[in-house]
LUMLO-596775 format. One record per atom (N, C-alpha, C, CB): atom name; residue number from 1; x, y, z; residue in one letter. Coordinates in steps of 0.001 Angstrom, whole numbers, always signed. Glycine has a CB too. Example, Ala and Ser with C-alpha at 12.3 -4.5 7.8 and 13.67 -1.06 7.14 Angstrom:
2
> N/1/+13190/-5690/+7800/A;
> CA/1/+12300/-4500/+7800/A;
> C/1/+13200/-3300/+7800/A;
> CB/1/+11308/-4473/+9046/A;
> N/2/+12850/-2250/+7080/S;
> CA/2/+13670/-1060/+7140/S;
> C/2/+12900/+30/+7870/S;
> CB/2/+14084/-598/+5725/S;
//
This chain:
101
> N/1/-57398/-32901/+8823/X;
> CA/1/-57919/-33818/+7823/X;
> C/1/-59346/-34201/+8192/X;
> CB/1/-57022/-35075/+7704/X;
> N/2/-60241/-34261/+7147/X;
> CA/2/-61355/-34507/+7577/X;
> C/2/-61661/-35941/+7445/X;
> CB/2/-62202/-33709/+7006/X;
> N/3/-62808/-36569/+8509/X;
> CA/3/-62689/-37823/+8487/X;
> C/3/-63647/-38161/+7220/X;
> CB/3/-63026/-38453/+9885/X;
> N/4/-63510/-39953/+6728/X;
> CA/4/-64253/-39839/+5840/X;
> C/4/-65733/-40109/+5734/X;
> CB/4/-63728/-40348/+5179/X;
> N/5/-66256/-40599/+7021/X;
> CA/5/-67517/-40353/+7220/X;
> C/5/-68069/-39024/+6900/X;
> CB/5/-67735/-40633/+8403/X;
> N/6/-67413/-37721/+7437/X;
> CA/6/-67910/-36276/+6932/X;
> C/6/-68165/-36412/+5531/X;
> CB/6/-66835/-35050/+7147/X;
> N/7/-67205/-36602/+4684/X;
> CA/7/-66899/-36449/+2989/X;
> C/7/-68287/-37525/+2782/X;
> CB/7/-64894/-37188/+2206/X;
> N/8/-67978/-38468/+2890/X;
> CA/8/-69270/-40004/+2480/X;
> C/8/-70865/-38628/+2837/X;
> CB/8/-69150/-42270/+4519/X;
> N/9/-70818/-38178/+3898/X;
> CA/9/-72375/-37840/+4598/X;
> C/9/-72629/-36615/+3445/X;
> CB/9/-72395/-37161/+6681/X;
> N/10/-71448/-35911/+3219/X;
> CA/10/-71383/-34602/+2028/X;
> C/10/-71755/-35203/+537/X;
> CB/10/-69591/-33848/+1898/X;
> N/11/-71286/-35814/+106/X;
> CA/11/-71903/-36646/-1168/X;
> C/11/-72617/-37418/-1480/X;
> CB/11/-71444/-37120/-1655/X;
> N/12/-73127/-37789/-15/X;
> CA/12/-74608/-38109/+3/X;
> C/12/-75694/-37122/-361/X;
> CB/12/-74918/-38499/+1266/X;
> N/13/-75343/-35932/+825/X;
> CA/13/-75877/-35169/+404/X;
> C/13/-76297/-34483/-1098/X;
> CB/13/-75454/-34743/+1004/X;
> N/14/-75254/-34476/-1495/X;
> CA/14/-74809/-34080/-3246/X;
> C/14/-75612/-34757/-4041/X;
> CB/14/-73247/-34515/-3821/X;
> N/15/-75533/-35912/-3707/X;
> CA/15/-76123/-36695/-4398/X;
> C/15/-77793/-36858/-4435/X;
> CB/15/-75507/-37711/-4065/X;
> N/16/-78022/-36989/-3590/X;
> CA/16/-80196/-36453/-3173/X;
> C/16/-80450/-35181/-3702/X;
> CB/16/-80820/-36104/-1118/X;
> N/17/-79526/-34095/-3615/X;
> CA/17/-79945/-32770/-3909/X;
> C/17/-80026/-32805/-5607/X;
> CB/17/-78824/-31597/-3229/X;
> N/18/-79288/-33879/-6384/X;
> CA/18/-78912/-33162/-7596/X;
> C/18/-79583/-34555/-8663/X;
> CB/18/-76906/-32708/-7682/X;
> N/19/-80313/-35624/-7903/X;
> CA/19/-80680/-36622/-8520/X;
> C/19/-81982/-36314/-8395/X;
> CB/19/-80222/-37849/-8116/X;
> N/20/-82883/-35842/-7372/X;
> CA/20/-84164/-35328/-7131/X;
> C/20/-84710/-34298/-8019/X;
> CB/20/-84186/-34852/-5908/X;
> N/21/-85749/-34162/-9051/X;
> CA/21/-85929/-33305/-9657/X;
> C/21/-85918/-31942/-9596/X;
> CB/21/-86550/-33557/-9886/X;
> N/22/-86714/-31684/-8370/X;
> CA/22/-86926/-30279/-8103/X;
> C/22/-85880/-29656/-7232/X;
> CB/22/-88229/-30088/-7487/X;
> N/23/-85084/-30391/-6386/X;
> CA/23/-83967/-30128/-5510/X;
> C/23/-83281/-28883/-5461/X;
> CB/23/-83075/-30969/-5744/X;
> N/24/-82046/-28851/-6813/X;
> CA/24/-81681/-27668/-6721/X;
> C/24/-82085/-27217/-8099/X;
> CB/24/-80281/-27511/-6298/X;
> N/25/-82787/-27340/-9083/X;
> CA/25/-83303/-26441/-10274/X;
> C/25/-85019/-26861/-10224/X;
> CB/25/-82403/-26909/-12004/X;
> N/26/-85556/-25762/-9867/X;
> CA/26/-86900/-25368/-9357/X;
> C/26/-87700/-25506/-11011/X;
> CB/26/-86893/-23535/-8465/X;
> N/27/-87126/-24850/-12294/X;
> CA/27/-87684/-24742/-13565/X;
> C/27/-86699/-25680/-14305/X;
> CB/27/-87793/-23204/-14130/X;
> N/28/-86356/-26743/-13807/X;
> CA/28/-85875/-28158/-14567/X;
> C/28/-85215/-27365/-15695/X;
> CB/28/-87241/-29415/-15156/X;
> N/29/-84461/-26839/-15572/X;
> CA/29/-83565/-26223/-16784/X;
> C/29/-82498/-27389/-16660/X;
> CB/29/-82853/-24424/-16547/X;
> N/30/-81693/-27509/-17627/X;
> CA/30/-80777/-28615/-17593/X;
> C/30/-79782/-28036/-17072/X;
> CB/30/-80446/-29299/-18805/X;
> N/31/-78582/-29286/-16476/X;
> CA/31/-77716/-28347/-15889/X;
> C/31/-76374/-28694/-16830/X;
> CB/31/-77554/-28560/-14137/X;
> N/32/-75650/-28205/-16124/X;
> CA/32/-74853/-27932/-17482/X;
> C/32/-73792/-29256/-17304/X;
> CB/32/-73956/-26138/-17567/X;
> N/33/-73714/-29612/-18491/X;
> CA/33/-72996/-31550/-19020/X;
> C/33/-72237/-31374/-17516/X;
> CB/33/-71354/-31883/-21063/X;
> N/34/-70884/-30875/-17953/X;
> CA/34/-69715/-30929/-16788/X;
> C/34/-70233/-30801/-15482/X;
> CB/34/-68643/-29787/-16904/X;
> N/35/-71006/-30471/-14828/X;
> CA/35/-71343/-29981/-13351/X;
> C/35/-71823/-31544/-12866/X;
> CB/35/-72758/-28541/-13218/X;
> N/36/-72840/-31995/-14306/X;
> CA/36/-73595/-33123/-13420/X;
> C/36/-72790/-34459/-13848/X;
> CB/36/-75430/-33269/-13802/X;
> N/37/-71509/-34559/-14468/X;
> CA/37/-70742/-35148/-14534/X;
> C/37/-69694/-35530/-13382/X;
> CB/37/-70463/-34721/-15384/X;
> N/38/-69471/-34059/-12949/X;
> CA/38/-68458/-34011/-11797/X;
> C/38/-69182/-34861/-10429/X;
> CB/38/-68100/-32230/-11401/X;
> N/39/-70298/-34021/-10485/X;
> CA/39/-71012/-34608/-9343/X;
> C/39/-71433/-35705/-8987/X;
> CB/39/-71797/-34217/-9198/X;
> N/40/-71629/-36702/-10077/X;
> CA/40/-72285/-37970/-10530/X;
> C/40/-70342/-38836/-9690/X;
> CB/40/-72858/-38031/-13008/X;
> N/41/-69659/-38576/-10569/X;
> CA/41/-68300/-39137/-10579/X;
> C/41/-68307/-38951/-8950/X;
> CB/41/-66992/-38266/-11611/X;
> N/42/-68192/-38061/-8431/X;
> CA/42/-67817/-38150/-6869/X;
> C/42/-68851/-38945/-6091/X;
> CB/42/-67728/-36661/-6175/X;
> N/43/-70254/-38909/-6457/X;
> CA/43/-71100/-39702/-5616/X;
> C/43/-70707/-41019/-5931/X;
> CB/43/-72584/-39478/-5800/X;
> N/44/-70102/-41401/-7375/X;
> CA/44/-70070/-42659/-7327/X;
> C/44/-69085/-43141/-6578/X;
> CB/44/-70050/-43126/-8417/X;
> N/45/-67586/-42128/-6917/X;
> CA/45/-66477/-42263/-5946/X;
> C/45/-66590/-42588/-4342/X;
> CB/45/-65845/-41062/-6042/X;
> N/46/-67405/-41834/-4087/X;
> CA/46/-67438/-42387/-2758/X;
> C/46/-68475/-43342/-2257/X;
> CB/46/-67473/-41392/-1957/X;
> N/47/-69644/-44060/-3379/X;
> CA/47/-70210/-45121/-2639/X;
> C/47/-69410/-45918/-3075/X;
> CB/47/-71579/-45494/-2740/X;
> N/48/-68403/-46171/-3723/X;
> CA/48/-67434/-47037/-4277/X;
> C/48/-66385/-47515/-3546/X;
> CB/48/-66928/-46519/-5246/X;
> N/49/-66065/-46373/-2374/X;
> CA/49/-65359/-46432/-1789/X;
> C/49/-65829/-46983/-455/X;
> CB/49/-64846/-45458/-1934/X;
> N/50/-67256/-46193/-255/X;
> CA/50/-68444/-46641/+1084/X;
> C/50/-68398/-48319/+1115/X;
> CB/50/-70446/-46045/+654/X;
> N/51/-68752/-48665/-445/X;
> CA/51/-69113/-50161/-557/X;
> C/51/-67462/-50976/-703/X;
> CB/51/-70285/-50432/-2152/X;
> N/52/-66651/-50988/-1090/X;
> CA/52/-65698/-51825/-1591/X;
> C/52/-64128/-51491/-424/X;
> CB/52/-65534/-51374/-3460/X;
> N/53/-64442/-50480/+175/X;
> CA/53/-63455/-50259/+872/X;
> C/53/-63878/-50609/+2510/X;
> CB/53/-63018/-48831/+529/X;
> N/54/-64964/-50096/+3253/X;
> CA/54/-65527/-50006/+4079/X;
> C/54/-65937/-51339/+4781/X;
> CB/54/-66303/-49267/+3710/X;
> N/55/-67459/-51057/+3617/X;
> CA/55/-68418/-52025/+3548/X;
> C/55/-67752/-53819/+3571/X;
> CB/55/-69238/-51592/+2117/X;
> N/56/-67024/-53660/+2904/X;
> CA/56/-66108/-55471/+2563/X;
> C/56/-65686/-55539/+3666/X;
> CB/56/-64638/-55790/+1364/X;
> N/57/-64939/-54862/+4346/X;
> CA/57/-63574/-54854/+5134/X;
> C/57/-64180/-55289/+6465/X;
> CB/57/-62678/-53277/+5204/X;
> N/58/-65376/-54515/+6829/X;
> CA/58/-66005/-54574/+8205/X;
> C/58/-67543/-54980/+7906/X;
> CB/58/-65866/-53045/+9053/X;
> N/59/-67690/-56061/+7402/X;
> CA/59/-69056/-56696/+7171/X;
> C/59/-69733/-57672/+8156/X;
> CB/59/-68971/-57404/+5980/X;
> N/60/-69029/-57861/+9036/X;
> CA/60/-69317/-58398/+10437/X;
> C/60/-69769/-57594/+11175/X;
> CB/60/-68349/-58894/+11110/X;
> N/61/-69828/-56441/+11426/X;
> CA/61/-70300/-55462/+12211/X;
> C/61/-71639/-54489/+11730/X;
> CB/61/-69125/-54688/+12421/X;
> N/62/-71960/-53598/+12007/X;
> CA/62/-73834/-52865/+11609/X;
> C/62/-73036/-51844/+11165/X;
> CB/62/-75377/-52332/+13078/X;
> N/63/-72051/-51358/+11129/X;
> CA/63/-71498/-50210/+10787/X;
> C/63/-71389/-50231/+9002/X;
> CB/63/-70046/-50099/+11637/X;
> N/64/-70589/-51476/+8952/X;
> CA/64/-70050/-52181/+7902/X;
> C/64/-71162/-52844/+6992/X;
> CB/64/-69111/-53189/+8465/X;
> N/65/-71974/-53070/+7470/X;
> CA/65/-73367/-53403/+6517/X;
> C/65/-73862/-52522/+5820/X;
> CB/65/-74515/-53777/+7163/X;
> N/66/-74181/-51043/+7058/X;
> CA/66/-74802/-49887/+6811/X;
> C/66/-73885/-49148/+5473/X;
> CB/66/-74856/-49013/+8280/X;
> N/67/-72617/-49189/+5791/X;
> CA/67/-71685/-48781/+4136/X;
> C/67/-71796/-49322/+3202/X;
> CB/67/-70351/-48872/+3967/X;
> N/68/-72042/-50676/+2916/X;
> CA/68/-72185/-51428/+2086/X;
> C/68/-73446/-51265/+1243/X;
> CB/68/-72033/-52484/+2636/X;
> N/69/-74461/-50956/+1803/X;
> CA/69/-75813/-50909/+1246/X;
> C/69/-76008/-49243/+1318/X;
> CB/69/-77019/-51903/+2199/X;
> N/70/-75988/-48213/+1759/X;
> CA/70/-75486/-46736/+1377/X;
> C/70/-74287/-46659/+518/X;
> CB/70/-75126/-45923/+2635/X;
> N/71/-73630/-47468/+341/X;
> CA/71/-73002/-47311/-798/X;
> C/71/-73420/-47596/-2166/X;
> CB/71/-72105/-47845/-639/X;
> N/72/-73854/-49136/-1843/X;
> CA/72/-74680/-49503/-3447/X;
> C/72/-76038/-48147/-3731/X;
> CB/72/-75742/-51577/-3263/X;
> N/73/-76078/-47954/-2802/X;
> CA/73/-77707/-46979/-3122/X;
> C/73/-76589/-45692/-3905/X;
> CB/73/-79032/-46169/-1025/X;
> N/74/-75569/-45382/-3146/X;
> CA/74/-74706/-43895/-4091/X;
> C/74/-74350/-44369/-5571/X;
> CB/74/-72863/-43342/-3282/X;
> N/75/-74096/-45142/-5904/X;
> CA/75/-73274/-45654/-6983/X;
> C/75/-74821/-45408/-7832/X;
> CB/75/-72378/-47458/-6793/X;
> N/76/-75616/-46304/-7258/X;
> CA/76/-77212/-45898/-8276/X;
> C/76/-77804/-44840/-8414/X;
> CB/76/-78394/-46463/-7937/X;
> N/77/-77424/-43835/-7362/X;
> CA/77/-78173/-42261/-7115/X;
> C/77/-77095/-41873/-8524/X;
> CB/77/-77833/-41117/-5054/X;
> N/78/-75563/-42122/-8438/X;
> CA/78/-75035/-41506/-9036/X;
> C/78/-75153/-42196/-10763/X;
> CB/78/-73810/-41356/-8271/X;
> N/79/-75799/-42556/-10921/X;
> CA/79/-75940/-43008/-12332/X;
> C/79/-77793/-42237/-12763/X;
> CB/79/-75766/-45168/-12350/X;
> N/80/-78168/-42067/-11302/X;
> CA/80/-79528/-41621/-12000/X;
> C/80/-78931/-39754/-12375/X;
> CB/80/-81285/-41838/-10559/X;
> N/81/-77416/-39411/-11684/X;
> CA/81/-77595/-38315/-11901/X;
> C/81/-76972/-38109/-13394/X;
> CB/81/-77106/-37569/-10797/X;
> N/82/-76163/-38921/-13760/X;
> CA/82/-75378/-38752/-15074/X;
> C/82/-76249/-39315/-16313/X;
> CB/82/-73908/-39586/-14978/X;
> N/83/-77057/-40233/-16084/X;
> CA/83/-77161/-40707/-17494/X;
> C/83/-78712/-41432/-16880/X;
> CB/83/-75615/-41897/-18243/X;
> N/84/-79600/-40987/-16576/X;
> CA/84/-80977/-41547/-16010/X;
> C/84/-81607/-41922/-17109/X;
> CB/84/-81900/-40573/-15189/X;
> N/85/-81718/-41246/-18593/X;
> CA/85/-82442/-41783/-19216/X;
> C/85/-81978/-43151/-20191/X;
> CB/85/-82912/-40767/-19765/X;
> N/86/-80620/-43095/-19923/X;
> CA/86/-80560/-44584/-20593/X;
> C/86/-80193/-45667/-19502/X;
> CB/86/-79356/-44663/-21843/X;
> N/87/-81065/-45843/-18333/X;
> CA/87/-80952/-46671/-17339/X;
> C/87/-82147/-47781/-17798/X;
> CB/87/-81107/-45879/-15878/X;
> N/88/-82139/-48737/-17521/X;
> CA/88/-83288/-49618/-17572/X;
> C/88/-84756/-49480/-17031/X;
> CB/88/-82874/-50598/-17050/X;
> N/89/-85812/-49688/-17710/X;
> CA/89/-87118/-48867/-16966/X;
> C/89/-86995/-49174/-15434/X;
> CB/89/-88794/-49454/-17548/X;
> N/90/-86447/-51204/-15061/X;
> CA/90/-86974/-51135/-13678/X;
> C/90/-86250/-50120/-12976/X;
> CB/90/-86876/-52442/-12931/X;
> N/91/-85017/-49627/-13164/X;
> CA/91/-84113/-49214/-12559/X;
> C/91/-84465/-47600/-12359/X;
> CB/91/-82888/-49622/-13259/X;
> N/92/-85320/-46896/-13263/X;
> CA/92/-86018/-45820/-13263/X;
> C/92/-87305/-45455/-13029/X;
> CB/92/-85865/-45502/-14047/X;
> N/93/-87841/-46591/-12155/X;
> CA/93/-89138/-47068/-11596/X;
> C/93/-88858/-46766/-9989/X;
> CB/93/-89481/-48809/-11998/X;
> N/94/-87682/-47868/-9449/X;
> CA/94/-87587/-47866/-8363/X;
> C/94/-86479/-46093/-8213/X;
> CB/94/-87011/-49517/-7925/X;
> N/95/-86582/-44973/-8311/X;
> CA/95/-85851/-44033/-8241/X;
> C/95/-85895/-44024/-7113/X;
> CB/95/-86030/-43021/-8839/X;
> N/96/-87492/-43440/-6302/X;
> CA/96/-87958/-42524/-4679/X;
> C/96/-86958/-43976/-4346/X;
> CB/96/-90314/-42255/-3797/X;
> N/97/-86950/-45059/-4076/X;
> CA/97/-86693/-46201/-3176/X;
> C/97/-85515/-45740/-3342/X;
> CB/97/-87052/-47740/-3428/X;
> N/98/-84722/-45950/-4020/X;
> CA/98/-83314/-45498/-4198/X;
> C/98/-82784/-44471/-3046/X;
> CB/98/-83209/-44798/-5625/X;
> N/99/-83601/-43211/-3599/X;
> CA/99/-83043/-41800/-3175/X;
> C/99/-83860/-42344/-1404/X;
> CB/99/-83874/-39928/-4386/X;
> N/100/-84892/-42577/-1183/X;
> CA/100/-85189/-42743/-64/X;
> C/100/-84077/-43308/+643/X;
> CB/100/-86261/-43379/-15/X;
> N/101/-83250/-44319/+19/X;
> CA/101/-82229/-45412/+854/X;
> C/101/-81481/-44712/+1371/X;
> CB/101/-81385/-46468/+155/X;
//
């Protein structure tokens, strides 16, 4: 079984690669509905899980902070990947800060 730090660090990953413009489509072709649906859903799944499962539970500790706030940043990566243009301007202003987090 894999632990869930691996899975959390993997959909992180997922998530920077596929919210970043140039990442993985070099000629911004769109990608196709379902793919960036799936992908969006799992990044959110697991900062959801980073933040509300983790993050709550062990918020006394740096571990438990660090989930909490990498989590809120997935849940937002994962909304810039599903539906970015009907996000609020500030919210599509601060993107790099986001994806930087």
């Amino acid at each position: 079984m894999l632990p869930m730090g691996t899975i959390v660090a993997v959909c992180m990953l997922l998530g920077l690669l596929f919210a970043m413009p140039y990442a993985v489509n070099a000629k911004l072709k769109a990608m196709p509905r379902m793919l960036t649906m799936v992908i969006g859903g799992l990044v959110f799944l697991a900062g959801g899980w980073n933040t509300f499962w983790h993050g709550m539970r062990n918020v006394t500790n740096f571990w438990g902070v660090a989930a909490l706030i990498s989590g809120v940043f997935m849940m937002l990566t994962a909304f810039y990947i599903v539906r970015f243009d009907t996000l609020p301007k500030g919210l599509q202003r601060i993107r790099p800060l986001v994806l930087f987090g």
